[in-house]
C-alpha positions in Angstrom: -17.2 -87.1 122.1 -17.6 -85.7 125.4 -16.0 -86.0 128.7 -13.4 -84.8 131.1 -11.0 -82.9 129.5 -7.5 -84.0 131.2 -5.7 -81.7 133.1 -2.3 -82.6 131.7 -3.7 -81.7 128.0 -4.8 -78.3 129.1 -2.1 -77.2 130.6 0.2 -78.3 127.5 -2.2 -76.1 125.5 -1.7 -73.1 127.4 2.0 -73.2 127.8 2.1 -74.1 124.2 -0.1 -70.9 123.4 1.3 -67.2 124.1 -1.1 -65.0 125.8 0.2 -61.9 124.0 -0.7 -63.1 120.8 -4.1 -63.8 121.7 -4.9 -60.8 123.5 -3.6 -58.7 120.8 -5.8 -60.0 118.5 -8.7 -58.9 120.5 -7.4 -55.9 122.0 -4.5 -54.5 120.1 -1.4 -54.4 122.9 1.6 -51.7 123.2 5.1 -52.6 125.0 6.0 -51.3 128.3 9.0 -52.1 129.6 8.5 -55.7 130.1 4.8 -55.9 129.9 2.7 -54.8 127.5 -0.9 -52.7 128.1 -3.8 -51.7 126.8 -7.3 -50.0 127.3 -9.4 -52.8 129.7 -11.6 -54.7 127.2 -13.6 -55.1 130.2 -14.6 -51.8 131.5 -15.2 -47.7 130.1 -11.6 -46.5 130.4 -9.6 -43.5 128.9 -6.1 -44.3 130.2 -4.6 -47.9 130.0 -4.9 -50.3 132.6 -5.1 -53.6 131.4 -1.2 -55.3 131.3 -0.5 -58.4 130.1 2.6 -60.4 131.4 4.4 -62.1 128.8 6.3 -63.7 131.6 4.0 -64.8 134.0 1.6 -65.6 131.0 -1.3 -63.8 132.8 -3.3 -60.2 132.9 -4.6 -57.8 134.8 -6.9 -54.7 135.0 -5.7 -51.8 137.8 -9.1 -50.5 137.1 -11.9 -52.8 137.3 -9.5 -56.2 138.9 -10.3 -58.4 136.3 -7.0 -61.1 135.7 -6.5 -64.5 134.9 -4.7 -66.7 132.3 -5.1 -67.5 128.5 -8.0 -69.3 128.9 -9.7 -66.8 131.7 -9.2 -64.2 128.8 -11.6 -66.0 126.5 -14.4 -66.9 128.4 -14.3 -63.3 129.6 -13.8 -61.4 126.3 -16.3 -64.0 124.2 -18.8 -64.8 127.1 -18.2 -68.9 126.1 -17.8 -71.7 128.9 -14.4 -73.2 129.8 -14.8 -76.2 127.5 -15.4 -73.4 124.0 -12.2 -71.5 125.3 -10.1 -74.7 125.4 -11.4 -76.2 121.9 -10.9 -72.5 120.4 -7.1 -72.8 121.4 -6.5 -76.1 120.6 -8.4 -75.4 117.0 -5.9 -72.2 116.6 -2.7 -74.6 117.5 -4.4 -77.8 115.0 -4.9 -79.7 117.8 -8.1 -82.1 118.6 -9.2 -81.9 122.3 -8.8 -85.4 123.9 -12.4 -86.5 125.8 -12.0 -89.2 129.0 -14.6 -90.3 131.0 -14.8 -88.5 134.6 -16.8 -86.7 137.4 -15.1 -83.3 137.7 -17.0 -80.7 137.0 -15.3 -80.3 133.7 -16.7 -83.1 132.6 -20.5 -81.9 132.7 -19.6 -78.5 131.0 -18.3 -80.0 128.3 -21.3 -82.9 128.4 -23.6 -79.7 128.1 -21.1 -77.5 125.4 -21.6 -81.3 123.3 -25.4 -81.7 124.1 -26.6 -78.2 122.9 -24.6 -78.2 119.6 -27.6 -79.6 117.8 -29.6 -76.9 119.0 -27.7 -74.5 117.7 -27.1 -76.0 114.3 -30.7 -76.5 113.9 -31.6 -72.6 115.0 -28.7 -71.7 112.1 -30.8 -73.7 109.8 -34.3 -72.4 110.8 -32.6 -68.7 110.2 -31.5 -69.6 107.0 -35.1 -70.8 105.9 -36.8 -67.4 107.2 -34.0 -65.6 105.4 -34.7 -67.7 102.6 -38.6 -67.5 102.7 -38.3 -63.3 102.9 -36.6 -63.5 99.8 -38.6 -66.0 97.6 -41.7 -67.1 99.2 -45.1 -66.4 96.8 -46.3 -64.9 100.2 -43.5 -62.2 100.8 -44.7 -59.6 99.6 -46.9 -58.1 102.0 -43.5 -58.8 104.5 -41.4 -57.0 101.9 -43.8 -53.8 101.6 -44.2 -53.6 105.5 -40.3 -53.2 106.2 -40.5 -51.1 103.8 -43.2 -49.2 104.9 -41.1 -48.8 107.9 -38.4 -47.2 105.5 -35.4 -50.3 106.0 -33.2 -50.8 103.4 -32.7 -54.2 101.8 -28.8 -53.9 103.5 -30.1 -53.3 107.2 -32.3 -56.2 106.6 -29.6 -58.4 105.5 -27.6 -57.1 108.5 -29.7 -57.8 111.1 -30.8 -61.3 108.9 -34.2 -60.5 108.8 -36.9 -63.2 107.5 -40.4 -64.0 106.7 -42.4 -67.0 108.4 -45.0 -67.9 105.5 -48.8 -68.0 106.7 -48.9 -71.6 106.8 -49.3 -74.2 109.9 -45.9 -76.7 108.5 -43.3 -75.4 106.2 -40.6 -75.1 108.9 -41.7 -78.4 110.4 -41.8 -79.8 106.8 -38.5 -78.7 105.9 -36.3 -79.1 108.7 -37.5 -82.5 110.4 -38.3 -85.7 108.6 -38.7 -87.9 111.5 -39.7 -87.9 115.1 -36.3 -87.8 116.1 -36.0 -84.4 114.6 -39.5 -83.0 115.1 -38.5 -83.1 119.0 -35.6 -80.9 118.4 -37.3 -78.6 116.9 -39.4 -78.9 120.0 -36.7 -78.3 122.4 -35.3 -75.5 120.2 -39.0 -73.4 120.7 -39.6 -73.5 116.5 -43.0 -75.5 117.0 -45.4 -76.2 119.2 -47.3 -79.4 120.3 -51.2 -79.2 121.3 -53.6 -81.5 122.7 -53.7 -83.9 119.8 -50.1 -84.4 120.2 -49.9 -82.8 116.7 -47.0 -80.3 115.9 -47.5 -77.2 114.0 -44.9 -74.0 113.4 -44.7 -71.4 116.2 -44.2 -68.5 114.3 -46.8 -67.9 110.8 -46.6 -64.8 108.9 -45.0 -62.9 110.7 -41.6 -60.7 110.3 -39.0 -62.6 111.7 -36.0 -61.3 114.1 -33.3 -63.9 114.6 -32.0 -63.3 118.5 -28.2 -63.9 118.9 -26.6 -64.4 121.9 -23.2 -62.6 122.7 -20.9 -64.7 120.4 -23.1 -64.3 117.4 -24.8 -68.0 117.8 -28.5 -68.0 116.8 -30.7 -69.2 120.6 -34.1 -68.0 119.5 -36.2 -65.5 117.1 -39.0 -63.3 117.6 -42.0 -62.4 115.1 -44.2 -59.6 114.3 -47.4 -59.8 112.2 -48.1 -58.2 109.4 -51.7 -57.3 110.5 -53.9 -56.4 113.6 -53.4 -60.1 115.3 -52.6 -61.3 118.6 -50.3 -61.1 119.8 -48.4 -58.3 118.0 -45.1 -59.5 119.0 -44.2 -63.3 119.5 -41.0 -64.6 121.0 -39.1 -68.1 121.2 -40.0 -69.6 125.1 -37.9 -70.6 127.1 -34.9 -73.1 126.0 -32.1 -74.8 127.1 -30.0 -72.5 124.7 -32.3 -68.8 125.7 -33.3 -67.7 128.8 -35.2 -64.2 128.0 -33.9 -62.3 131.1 -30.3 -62.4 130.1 -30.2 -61.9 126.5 -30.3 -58.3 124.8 -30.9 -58.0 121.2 -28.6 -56.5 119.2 -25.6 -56.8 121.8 -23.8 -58.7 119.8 -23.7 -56.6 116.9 -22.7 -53.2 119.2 -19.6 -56.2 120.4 -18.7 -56.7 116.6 -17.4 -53.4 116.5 -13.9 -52.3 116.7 -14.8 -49.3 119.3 -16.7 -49.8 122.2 -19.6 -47.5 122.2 -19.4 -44.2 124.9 -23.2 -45.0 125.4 -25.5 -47.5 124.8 -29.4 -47.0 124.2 -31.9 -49.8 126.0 -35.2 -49.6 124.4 -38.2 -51.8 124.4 -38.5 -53.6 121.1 -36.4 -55.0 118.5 -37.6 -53.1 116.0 -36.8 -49.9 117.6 -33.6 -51.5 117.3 -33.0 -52.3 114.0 -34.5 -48.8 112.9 -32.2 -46.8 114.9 -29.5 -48.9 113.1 -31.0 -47.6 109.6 -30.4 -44.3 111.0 -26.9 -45.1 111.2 -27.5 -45.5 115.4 -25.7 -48.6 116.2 -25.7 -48.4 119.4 -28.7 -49.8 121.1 -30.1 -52.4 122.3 -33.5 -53.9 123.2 -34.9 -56.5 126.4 -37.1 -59.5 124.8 -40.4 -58.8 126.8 -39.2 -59.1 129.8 -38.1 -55.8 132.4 -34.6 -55.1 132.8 -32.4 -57.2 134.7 -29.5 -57.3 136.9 -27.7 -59.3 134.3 -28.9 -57.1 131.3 -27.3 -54.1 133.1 -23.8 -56.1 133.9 -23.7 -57.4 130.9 -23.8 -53.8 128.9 -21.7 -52.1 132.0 -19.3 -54.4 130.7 -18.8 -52.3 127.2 -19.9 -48.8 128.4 -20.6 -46.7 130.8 -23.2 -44.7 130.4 -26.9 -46.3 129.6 -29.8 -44.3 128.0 -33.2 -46.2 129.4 -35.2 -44.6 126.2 -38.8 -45.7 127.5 -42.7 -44.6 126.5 -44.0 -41.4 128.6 -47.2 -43.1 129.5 -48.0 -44.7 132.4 -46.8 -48.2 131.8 -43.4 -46.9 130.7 -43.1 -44.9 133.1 -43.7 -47.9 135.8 -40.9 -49.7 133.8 -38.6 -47.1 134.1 -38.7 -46.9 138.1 -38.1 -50.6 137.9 -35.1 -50.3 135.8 -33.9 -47.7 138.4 -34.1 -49.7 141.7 -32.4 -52.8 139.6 -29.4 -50.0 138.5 -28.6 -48.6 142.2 -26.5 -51.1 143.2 -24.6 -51.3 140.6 -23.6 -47.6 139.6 -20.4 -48.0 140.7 -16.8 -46.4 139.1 -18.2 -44.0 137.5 -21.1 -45.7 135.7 -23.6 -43.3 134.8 -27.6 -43.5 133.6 -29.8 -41.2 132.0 -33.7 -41.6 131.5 -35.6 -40.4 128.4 -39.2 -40.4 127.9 -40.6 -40.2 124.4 -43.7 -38.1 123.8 -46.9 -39.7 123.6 -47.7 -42.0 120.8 -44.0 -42.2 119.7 -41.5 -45.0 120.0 -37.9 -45.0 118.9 -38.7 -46.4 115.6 -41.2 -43.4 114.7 -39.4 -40.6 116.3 -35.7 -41.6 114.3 -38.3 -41.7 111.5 -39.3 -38.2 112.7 -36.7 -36.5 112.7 -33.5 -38.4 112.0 -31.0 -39.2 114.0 -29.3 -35.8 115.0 -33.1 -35.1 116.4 -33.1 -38.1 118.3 -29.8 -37.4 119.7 -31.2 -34.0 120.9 -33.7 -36.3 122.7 -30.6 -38.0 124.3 -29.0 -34.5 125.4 -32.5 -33.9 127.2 -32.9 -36.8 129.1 -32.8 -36.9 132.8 -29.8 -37.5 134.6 -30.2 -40.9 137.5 -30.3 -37.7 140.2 -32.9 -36.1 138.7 -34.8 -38.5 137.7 -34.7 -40.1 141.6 -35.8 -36.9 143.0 -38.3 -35.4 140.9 -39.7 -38.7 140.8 -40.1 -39.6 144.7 -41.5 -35.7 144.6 -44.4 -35.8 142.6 -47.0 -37.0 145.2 -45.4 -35.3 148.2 -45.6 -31.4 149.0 -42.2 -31.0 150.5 -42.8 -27.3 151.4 -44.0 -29.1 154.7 -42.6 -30.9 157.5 -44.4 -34.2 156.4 -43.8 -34.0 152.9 -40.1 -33.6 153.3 -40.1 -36.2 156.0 -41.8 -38.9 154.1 -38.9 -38.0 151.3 -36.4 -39.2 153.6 -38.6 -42.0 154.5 -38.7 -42.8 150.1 -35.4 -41.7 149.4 -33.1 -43.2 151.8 -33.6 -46.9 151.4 -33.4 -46.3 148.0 -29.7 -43.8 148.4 -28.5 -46.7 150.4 -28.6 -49.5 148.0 -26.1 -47.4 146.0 -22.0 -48.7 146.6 -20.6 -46.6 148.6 -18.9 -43.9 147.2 -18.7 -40.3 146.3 -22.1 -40.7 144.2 -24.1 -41.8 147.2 -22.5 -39.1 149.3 -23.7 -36.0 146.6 -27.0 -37.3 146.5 -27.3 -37.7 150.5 -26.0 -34.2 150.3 -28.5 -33.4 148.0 -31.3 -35.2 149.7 -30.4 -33.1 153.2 -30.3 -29.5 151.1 -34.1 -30.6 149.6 -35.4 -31.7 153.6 -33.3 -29.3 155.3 -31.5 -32.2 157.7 -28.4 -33.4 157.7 -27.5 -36.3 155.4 -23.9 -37.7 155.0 -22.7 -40.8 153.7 -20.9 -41.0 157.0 -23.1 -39.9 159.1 -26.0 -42.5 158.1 -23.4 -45.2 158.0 -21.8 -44.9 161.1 -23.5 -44.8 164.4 -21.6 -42.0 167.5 -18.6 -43.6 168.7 -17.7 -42.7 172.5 -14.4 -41.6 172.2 -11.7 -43.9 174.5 -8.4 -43.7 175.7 -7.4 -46.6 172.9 -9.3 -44.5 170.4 -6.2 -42.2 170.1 -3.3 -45.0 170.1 -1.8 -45.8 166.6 -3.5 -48.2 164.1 -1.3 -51.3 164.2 -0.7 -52.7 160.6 -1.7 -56.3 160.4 1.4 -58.2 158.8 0.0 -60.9 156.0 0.5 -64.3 157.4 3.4 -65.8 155.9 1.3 -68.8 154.5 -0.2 -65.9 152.2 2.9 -64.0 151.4 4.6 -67.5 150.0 1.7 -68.9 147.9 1.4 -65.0 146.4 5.1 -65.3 145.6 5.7 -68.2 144.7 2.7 -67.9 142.2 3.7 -65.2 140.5 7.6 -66.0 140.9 7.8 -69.8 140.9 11.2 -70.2 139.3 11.8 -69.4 143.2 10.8 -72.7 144.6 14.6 -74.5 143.5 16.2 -72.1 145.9 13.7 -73.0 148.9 15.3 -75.3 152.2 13.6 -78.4 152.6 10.2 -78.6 153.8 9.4 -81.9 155.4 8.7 -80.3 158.4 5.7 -78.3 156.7 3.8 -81.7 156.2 3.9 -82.4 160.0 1.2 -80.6 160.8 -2.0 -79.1 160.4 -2.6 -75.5 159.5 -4.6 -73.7 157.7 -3.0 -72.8 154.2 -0.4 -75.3 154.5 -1.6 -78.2 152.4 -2.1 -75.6 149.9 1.5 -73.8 150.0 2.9 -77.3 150.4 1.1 -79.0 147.0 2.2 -75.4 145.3 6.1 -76.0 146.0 5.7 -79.7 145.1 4.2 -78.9 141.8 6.7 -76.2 141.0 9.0 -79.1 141.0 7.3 -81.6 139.1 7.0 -78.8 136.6 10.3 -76.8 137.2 9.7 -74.5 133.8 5.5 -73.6 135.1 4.3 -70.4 134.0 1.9 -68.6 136.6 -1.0 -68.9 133.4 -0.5 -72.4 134.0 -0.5 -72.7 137.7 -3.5 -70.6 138.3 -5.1 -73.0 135.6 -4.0 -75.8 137.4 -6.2 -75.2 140.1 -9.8 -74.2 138.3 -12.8 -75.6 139.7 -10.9 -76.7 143.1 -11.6 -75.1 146.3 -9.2 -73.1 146.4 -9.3 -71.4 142.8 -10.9 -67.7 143.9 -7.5 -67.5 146.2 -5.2 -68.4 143.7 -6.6 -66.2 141.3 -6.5 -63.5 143.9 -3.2 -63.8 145.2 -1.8 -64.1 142.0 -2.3 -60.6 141.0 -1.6 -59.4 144.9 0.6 -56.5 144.9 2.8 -57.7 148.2 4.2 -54.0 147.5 8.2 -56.1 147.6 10.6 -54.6 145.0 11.5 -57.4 142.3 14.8 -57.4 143.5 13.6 -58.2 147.3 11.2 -61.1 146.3 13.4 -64.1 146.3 14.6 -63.2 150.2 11.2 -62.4 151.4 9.9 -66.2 149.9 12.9 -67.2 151.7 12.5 -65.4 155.0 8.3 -66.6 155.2 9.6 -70.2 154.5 11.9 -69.8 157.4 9.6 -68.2 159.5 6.7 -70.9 159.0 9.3 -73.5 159.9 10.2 -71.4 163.3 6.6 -71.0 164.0 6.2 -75.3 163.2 8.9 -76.3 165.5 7.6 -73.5 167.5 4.6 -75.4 168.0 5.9 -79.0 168.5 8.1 -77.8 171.1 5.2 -76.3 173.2 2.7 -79.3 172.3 5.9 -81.9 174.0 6.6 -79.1 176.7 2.6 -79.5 177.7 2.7 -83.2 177.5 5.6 -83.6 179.4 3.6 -82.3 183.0 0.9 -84.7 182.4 3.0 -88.0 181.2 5.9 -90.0 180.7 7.6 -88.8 177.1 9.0 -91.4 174.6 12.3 -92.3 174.1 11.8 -90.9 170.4 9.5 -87.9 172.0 12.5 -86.9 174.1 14.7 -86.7 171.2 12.7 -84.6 169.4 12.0 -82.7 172.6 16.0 -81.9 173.0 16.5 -81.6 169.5 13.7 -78.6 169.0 15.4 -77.1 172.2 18.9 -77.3 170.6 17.2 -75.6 167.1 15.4 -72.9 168.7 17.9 -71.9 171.4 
């Protein structure tokens, strides 16, 4: 059944549920003081960051920001949608997720998390038939002799579940659907293909077969190579409502079944190359599905590493690719990320070259590839003569743009630095991003620090504090009138004491998908810089002062009314009564 999962069941599951007990499985945890930390599971890190509040239920990364609850946690660590990450912790506390009928956007993820589970079953099954076909089909043997050919072993086969398609137009269709019903699954799941006649035949025929996972291991599509000189030499699954082919990598989730997050990870251009390096005990790459390189391939792997090797062909069409796959990296080489560029020699490809000479040779290849910097320059370089005043002035022209796409940092600043040593002209970070200022007479008073509103100061408290909100003064007065940030701080406080025992997991979960969920989530994990000790008097004090700065604003609305008109009898009392208060 699908539906709107209710709020009230969800946030039952997650106080029911410990955070540190599910982290810890993932990511093993160590006890500090209160809190417990850990290496981020979400970005390259040496020294722990990540800490995990048992108290508040909730984590956070000092390095790369990432925080949230229980449920945040999952659909980070195993890339699912929110609906997976509340049936895998109801599943791991025996429970069954209730389904109602609704319109919040719950309601349509979980509608689509139902919808697509028949895809993926019947993917599962297709793999299992390849699988099966590689290993007893009267045709196999010419599949058998090429992998072996391409010296694999019988286990990397198995590991990577490689399979055999037999040269025939309807085994797959005549195995897997026995009515229309299922013969348009198979033709939303890419596995055959309808032609003018309305007839259906199978996609893939004799050909090698790659099953393509997506990050949590599910099969979403496969890709075949023949066994002979036809076209085309390589054959993917189109596009479906379970793959999209410019954000899936094969082989990712086989580098995120390991314990260890790799220091670098290799993108090459076929899965093969993948699977061979991996014979050669180099588990560490990965391979785009004939498409170029993407901004979501390259988050998606900055997620485990960082440091990419773009391992590409040194002619001319790999070389095109590669300057693609730089301008799509620039804007995200930020903390620290790092990118190197290797060209293989003619005629080679990953596959042929590990063959070569093994994999401490093709790690020598790593050592030798070029460095982002390099790469950039010598690049931009090759069709300019910059020993004169118009070759190094249309490197500025080239490079600059390019420089500038890059965060800013101290990265962008060395290669600005670099890029004025090469032209001879100055080039700072600084000095390209900021135009002359005159210099004034206000220029040299004191920066005044902006004080947070106290609207933000009590929602960040009170969200990670909210045992707090039994000690507040009443608040009636908060309802009267319209502010920014008030509805919000007043629903918070009136929750807190519907639900006097509320974790901050729970809260923050109690506002997903509503307008205001990025700013919960954010000042959730806002260091207000207050000592623990100080935290219950500075709620206190912002309550008071948002009360002041209320009546504040009532008085001077009556004040004003009073020179144009008559007051009230009850306007008058209110008048004299907000004089008598703020006196």
């Amino acid at each position: 059944m699908s539906g709107y999962i209710p709020k009230n069941f969800i946030e039952s599951l997650i106080d029911r549920c410990d955070i540190i007990t599910v982290v810890d499985s993932y990511v093993p945890l160590k006890k500090a003081g209160k809190d417990y930390h850990a290496c981020c599971p979400f970005h390259q890190e040496k020294t722990p960051s990540f800490t995990v509040s048992a108290d508040k239920q909730f984590y956070h990364c000092f390095g790369c920001g990432a925080n949230g609850n229980i449920v945040s946690f999952l659909m980070e660590y195993e890339h699912c949608d929110f609906v997976e990450a509340i049936e895998e912790l109801a599943a791991s506390q025996g429970l069954s997720v209730p389904y109602e009928k609704g319109t919040h956007t719950q309601a349509s993820a979980s509608q689509k998390t139902e919808d697509l589970k028949p895809l993926y079953q019947l993917l599962e099954q297709a793999n299992r038939f390849y699988q099966t076909q590689l290993r007893q089909h009267p045709q196999a043997g010419e599949a058998i002799d090429y992998l072996k050919k391409r010296e694999l072993s019988g286990q990397t086969a198995a590991r990577f579940e490689l399979g055999y398609a037999p040269d025939a137009w309807n085994e797959l269709l005549t195995q897997l659907a026995g009515n229309s019903e299922q013969q348009k699954q198979l033709l939303d799941a890419g596995l055959i293909v309808q032609n003018e006649q309305q007839h259906y035949y199978d996609r893939f025929r004799n050909r090698i077969i790659f099953p393509i996972h997506d990050q949590r291991g599910r099969v979403i599509a496969f890709g075949g190579r023949v066994l002979d000189d036809s076209k085309p030499k390589y054959l993917n699954s189109p596009e479906t409502p379970v793959f999209h082919k410019g954000k899936e990598l094969y082989g990712l989730h086989h580098i995120r079944k390991q314990r260890n997050k790799p220091e670098q990870i290799i993108l090459v251009e076929g899965y093969m190359d993948v699977v061979a390096l991996a014979q050669h005990d180099i588990h560490n790459a990965v391979a785009t599905l004939g498409t170029a390189t993407s901004t979501e391939h390259l988050q998606r792997l900055y997620r485990l590493t960082e440091q990419l090797v773009f391992c590409f062909d040194g002619d001319e069409a790999g070389r095109k690719a590669a300057w693609k796959a730089l301008e799509i990296l620039l804007p995200l080489l930020s903390q620290g990320r790092q990118a190197n560029f290797m060209f293989l020699p003619n005629g080679e490809d990953p596959d042929s070259l590990v063959r070569q000479q093994g994999k401490q040779g093709f790690y020598q290849q790593i050592e030798q590839a070029l460095p982002l910097s390099q790469y950039l320059f010598s690049h931009l370089q090759q069709q300019l003569d910059i020993s004169t005043l118009d070759g190094k002035a249309r490197l500025l022209e080239l490079a600059k743009p390019l420089i500038h796409k890059m965060p800013e940092g101290a990265y962008q600043d060395l290669l600005l630095q670099h890029l004025g040593e090469i032209t001879g002209t100055r080039q700072t970070a600084q000095y390209q991003r900021t135009a002359p200022v005159q210099k004034t007479a206000s220029a040299n008073k004191p920066h005044k620090t902006t004080r947070p509103s106290p609207i933000r100061v009590a929602i960040a408290l009170l969200l990670q504090s909210p045992e707090f909100a039994t000690s507040l003064e009443s608040i009636e007065i908060l309802r009267q009138i319209e502010q920014p940030g008030l509805p919000l701080l007043v629903e918070l406080i009136d929750f807190i004491n519907n639900n006097p025992n509320i974790r901050t997991g729970t809260l923050v979960e109690h506002w997903r998908y509503s307008e205001h969920e990025k700013s919960i989530q954010k000042l959730a994990n806002w260091d207000i810089g207050i000592p623990q000790t100080g935290m219950q008097a500075e709620l206190q004090g912002a309550i008071s002062r948002l009360i002041q700065q209320t009546k504040e604003r009532q008085l001077e609305t009556l004040l004003q009314k009073s020179q144009l008109q008559k007051l009230s009898q009850h306007e008058k009392q209110s008048l004299n009564r907000l004089l008598s208060e703020l006196r």
